[in-house]
LOBA-332530 format. One record per residue: x negated, y, z of N, C-alpha, C, CB in turn; residue in three letters. Coordinates in pm, whole numbers. Glycine has a CB too. Layout:
REM residues N
NODE      n.x      n.y      n.z     ca.x     ca.y     ca.z      c.x      c.y      c.z     cb.x     cb.y     cb.z   res
NODE        X        Y        Z        X        Y        Z        X        Y        Z        X        Y        Z   ALA
...
This chain:
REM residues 54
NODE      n.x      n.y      n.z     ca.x     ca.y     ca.z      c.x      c.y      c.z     cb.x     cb.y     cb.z   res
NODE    -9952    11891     5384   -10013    11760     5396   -10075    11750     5536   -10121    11736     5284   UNK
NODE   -10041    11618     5630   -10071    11654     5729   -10223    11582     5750    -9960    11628     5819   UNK
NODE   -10344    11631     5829   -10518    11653     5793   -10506    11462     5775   -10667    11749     5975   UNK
NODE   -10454    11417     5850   -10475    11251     5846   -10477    11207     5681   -10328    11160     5937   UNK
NODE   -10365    11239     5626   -10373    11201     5480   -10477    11253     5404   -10260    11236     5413   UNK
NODE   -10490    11396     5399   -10662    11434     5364   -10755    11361     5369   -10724    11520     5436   UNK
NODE   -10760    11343     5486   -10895    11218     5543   -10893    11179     5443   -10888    11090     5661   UNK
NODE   -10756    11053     5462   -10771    10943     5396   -10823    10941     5254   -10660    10889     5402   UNK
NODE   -10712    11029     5190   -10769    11048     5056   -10886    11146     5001   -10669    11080     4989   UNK
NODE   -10961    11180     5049   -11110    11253     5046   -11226    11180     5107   -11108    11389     5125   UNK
NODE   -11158    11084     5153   -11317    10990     5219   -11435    11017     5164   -11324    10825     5197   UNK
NODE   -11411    10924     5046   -11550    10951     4962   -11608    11094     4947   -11529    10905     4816   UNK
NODE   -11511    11182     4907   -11587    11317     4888   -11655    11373     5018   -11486    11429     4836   UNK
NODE   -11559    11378     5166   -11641    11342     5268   -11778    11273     5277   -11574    11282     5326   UNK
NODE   -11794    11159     5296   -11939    11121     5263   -12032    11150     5166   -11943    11020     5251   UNK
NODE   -11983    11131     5034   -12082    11254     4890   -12100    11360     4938   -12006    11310     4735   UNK
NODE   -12026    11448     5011   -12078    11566     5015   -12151    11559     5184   -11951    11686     4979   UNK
NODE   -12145    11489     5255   -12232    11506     5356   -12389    11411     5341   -12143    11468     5485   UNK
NODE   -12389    11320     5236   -12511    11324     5216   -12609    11363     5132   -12526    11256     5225   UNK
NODE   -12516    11494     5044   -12593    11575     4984   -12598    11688     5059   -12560    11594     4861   UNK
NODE   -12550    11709     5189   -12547    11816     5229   -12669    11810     5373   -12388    11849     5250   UNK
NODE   -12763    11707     5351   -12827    11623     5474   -12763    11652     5644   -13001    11670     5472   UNK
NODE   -12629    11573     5590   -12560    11545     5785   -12531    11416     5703   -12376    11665     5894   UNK
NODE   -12538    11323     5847   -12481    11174     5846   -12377    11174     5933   -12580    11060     5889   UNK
NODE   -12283    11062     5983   -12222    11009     6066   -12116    11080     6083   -12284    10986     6161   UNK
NODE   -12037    11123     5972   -11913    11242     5995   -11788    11186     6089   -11838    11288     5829   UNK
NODE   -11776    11245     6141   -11643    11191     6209   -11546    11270     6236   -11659    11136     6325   UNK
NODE   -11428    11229     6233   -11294    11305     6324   -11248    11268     6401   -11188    11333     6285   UNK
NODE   -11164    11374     6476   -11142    11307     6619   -10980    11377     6667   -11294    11360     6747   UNK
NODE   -10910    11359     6765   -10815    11426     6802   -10676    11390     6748   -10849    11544     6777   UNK
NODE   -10574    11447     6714   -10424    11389     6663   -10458    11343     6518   -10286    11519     6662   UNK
NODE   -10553    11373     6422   -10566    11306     6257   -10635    11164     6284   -10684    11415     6133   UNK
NODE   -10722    11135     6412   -10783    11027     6413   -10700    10922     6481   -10905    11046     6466   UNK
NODE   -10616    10922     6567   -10485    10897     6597   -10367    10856     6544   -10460    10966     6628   UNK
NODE   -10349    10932     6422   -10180    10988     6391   -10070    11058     6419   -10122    10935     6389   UNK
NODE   -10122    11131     6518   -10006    11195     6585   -10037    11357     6528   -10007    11170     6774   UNK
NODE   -10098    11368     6400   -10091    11495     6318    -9911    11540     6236   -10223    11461     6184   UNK
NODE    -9950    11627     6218    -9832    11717     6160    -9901    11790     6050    -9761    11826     6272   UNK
NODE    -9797    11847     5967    -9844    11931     5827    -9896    12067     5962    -9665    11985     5663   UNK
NODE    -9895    12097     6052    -9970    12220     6076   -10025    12186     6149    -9927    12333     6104   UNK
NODE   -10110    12052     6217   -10208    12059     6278   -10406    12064     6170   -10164    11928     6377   UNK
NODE   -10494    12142     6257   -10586    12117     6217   -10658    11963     6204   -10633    12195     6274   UNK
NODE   -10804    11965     6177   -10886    11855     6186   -11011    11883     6236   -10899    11794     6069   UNK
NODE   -10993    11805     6388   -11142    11834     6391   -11211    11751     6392   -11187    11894     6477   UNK
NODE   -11329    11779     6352   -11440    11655     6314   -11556    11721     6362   -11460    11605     6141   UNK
NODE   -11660    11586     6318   -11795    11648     6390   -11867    11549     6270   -11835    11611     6601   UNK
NODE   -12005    11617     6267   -12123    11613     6212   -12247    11604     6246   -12126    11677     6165   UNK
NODE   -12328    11533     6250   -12447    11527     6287   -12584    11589     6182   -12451    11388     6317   UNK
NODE   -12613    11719     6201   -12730    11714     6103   -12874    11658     6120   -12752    11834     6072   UNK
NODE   -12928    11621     5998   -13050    11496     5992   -13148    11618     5973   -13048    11348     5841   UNK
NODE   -13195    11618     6127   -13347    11765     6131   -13465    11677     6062   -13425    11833     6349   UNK
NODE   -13464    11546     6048   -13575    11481     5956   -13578    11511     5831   -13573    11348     5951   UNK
NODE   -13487    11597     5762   -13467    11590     5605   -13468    11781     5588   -13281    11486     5546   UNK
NODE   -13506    11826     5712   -13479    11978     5672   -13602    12058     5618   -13426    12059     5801   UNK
């Protein structure tokens, strides 16, 4: 499965689990945020953790 379709279909669990996990503003970036992924590229993303909630 190439990481773009993941995304797509894990959104929600993406966000549920990053605001139980106190980070906001998840993002990805690179060939999945694009489309130009493949079944063997990674995903990279980024996270912001909320030091107000630690």
């Amino acid at each position: 499965m190439k990481p773009s379709e993941a995304l797509r279909s894990h959104r929600q669990d993406i966000r549920r689990l990053g605001e139980q996990n106190r980070t906001r503003n998840p993002r990805a970036f690179g060939s999945a945020l694009h489309g130009d992924d493949t079944d063997d590229s990674d995903l990279d993303s980024h996270i912001q953790v909320n030091i107000n909630m630690l």
